[in-house]
Steps between C-alpha positions, in 0.01 A plus 500: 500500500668806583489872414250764436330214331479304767320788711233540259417159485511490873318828574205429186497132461545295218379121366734352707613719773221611767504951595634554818456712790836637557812458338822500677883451443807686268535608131656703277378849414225323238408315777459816742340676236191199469458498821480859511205431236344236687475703862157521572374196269724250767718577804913577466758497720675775400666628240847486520773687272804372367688243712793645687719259661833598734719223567805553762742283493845451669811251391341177701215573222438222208564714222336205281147583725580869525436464098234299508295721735565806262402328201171374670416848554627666191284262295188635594482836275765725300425704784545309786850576749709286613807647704794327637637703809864343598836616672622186327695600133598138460121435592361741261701346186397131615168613490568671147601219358220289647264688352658465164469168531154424629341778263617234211242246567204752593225505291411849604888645498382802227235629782808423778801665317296797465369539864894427636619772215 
């Protein structure tokens, strides 16, 4: 279970899932929003805006990984960031391409082709 869903079931109980004291860990803004809601009822961790993600990278880099770890952070919201900072041209297009090619077989690469645009 995940979502804003997921922190109303955990913050109010349901049949199956017991209420909690305090609720902790990431989300998108739906989920920062619930457990805006919640504060009070249970315990948060914080509330946390959009993911912003800064990876710097030289030409011993993986450009395969550099992807991957852009993509992992992009997927979390339309509004998340995720920033490749290189002196590396050849680099940057490797990583260009990788992208490209990883964002095929996402199943969230609307949400990730947003955030990286």
């Amino acid at each position: 279970m995940g979502g804003a869903q997921a922190i109303a079931a955990l913050a109010y109980g349901t049949e199956s899932i017991l209420a909690v004291d305090k609720i902790f860990g990431p989300g998108n803004l739906f989920v920062t929003l619930a457990k805006q809601q919640v504060y009070g009822k249970v315990g948060i961790d914080g509330l946390a805006g959009p993911t912003e993600t800064m990876v710097i990278a030289d030409d011993y880099a993986n450009p395969e990984w550099v992807a991957a770890d852009l993509l992992a952070q992009a997927e979390h919201d339309v509004l998340a960031s995720s920033i490749l900072l290189t002196p590396s041209v050849a680099l940057a297009n490797e990583v260009k391409l990788q992208i490209a090619k990883q964002l095929e077989s996402l199943s969230r690469a609307e949400i990730i082709a947003t955030s990286l645009a």
